[in-house]
C-alpha positions as CSV (number, residue, x, y, z in Angstrom):
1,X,0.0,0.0,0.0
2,X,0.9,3.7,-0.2
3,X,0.4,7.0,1.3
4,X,0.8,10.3,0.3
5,X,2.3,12.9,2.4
6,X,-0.5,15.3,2.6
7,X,-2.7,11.9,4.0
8,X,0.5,11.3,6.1
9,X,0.3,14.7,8.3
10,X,-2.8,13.2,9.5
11,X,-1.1,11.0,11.4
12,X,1.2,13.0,13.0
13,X,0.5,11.7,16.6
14,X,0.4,7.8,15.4
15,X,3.4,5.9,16.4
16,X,5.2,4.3,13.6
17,X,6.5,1.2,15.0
18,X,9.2,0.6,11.7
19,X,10.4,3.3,9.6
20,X,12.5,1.4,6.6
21,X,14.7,3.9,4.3
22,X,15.2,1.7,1.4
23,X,17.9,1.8,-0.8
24,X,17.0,2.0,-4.8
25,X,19.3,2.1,-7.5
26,X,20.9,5.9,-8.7
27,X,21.6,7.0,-4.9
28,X,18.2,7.7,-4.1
29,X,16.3,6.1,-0.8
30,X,12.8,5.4,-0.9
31,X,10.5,5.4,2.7
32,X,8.3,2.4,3.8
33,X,6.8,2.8,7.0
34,X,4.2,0.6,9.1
35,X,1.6,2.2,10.8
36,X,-0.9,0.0,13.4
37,X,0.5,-3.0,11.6
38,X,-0.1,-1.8,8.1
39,X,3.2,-1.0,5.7
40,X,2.9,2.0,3.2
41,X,5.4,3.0,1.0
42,X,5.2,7.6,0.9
43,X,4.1,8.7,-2.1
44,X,3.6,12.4,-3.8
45,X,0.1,13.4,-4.8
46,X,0.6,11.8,-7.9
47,X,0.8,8.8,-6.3
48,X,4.9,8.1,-7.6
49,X,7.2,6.9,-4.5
50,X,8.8,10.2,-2.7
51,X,12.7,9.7,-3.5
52,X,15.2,11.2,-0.8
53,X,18.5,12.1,-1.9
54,X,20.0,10.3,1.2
55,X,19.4,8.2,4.1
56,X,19.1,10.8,6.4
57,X,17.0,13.2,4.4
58,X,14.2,10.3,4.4
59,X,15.1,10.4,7.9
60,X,15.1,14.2,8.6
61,X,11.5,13.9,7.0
62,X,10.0,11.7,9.7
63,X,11.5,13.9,12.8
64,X,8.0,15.7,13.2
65,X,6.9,12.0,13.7
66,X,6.9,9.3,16.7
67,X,9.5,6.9,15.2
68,X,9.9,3.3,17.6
69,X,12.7,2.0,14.9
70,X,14.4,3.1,11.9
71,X,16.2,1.0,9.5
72,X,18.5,1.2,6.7
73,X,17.9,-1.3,4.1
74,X,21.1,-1.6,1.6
75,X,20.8,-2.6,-1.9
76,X,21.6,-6.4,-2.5
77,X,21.2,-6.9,-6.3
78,X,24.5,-8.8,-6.7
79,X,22.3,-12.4,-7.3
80,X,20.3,-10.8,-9.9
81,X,23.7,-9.4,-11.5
82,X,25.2,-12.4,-11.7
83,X,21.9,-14.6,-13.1
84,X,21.6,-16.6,-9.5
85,X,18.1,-17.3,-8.5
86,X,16.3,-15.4,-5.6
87,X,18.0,-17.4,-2.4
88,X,16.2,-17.3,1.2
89,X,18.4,-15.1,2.9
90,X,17.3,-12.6,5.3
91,X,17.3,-9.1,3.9
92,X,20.7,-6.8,5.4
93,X,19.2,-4.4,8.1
94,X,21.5,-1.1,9.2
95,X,19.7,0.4,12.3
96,X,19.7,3.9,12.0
């Protein structure tokens, strides 16, 4: 699911228990956040995924917000670069 950011300010008082600053290709970090046990990705009012120009600008954006965890989540493409299939490894997480 997604969110905008003008429907996010309406939850400035809601806690969001997981705050994940995702990595995407081209230096850009996208935000996926989980609010009463629902994820959302933040998107613009043209419903296309907010980019942040670094990790702690997606961070910086949440500070008006009541954050329990936030989480850096690196890029691991190097399987799909080198043809291997999808293995079951648990995703790299850099608490921020």
């Amino acid at each position: 699911m997604h969110m905008d950011t003008g429907e996010l300010r309406h939850h400035k008082h809601d806690t969001i228990s997981l705050l994940e600053i995702v990595s995407m290709e081209g230096r850009y970090y996208m935000a996926r956040f989980y609010l009463e046990g629902q994820g959302y990705v933040l998107t613009d009012p043209y419903d296309k995924p907010v980019m942040f120009s670094g990790a702690s600008a997606a961070r910086d954006y949440f500070n008006d917000y009541p954050v329990d965890r936030t989480e850096v989540i690196p890029p691991a493409g190097t399987d799909e670069m080198i043809g291997m299939p999808d293995s079951s490894s648990e995703t790299m997480r850099v608490p921020l």
